[in-house]
C-alpha positions, 0 to 999 in steps of 0.5 A: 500500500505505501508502494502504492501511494508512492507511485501514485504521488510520483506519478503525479507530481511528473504529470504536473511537471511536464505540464507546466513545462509545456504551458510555460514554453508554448506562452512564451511563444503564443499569448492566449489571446493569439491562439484564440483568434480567428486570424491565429488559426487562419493564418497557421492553416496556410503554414501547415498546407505549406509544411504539407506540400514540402514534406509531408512524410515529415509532418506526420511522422512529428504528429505521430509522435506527439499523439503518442505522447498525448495519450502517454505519458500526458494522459490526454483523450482522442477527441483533440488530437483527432480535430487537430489531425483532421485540420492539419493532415486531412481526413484520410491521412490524418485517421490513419495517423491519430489511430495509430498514434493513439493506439500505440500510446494506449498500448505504454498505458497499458503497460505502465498500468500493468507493471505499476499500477494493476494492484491499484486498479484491482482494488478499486474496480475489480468488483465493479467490472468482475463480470466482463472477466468471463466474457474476456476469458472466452474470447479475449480479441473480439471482446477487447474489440467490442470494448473498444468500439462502445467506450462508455469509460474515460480515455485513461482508465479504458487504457487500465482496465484491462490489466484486471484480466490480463489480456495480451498486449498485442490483443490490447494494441489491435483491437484497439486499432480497430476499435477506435476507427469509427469514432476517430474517424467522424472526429477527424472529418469534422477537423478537416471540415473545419479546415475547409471552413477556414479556408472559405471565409476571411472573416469569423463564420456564424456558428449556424453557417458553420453547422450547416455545411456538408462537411460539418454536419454530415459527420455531426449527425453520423457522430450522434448516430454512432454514439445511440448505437453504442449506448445501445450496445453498452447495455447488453456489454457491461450487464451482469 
């Protein structure tokens, strides 16, 4: 337990450092009010169609390895790397890109958790989640599969939870791969439809002008389908 309590105040304390790090050096560049203009993210769109057309290879490599770093050790979630993605690379690329850049920083959470932390989250949601042991047990792949594709639980401890049963990391890493296209994929076309937006108006667009173009909603609305489908599914998943 005290082993425990070390590792969870290590862990913490470096998450806060790198943070700090990152936000001190990113503002020592940018002001907050720069970033939150509309002329900011204008102007940037043409450096990175620029980057884009000189090297592309180079710039997805980079944002590859930033969404790893996201997900581990920053512990961030898919939604903001798949809009920035799909902004600065583009709707196919940029998928292809997140997925994998997500899916190799679950896999080192994973890891981590399964090295440092399984004890931890045994005690604090083996009970809750003890029934998906058997359904696990029966067919680990297609069941991670299914897992990873209804969500329902926080980025992170999605990551986590399945040291509880031991699952294999290269199960882990493909039915996570898998899993995540789908909502990954509708987030990235709303990234790269926001693009396109920028890219046809000079001035700042009304939130209604902006919902209702094709490259917005249509993705929107196939979101929200897709999120019904899985509460749906979620139901029958994480029953008793």
């Amino acid at each position: 337990m005290e082993n425990t309590k070390k590792i969870k105040l290590f862990i913490g304390l470096s998450y806060l450092l790198i943070i700090c790090l990152f936000l001190y050096f990113f503002f020592s560049k940018f002001s907050f009010s720069e970033i939150s203009s509309y002329d900011f993210l204008r102007d940037n769109r043409f450096y990175f169609i620029e980057l884009k057309k000189s090297n592309l290879f180079l710039i997805s490599v980079i944002f590859l390895l930033l969404t790893i770093l996201w997900v581990f050790p920053f512990l961030g979630f898919g939604s903001p790397a798949a809009l920035i993605g799909g902004f600065v690379l583009g709707k196919w690329i940029g998928t292809f890109v997140v997925v994998l850049g997500l899916s190799i920083g679950a896999t080192f959470l994973y890891i981590f958790g399964n090295y440092f932390l399984k004890e931890l989250i045994r005690e604090k949601f083996l009970n809750k989640f003890q029934n998906l042991e058997i359904k696990f047990k029966k067919s680990e792949f297609i069941y991670l599969l299914i897992y990873r594709f209804i969500g329902g639980i926080p980025w992170q401890l999605s990551c986590l939870l399945p040291t509880l049963f031991n699952v294999r990391i290269i199960n882990f890493f493909f039915a996570t791969l898998i899993g995540i296209i789908p909502q990954i994929f509708l987030a990235v076309s709303i990234g790269s439809g926001l693009e396109k937006v920028i890219d046809q108006n000079t001035e700042v667009p009304s939130i209604i002008d902006i919902i209702f173009l094709p490259d917005i909603y249509l993705p929107i609305a196939a979101f929200f389908i897709l999120i019904i489908v899985t509460i749906f599914l979620r139901k029958f998943f994480y029953r008793n």
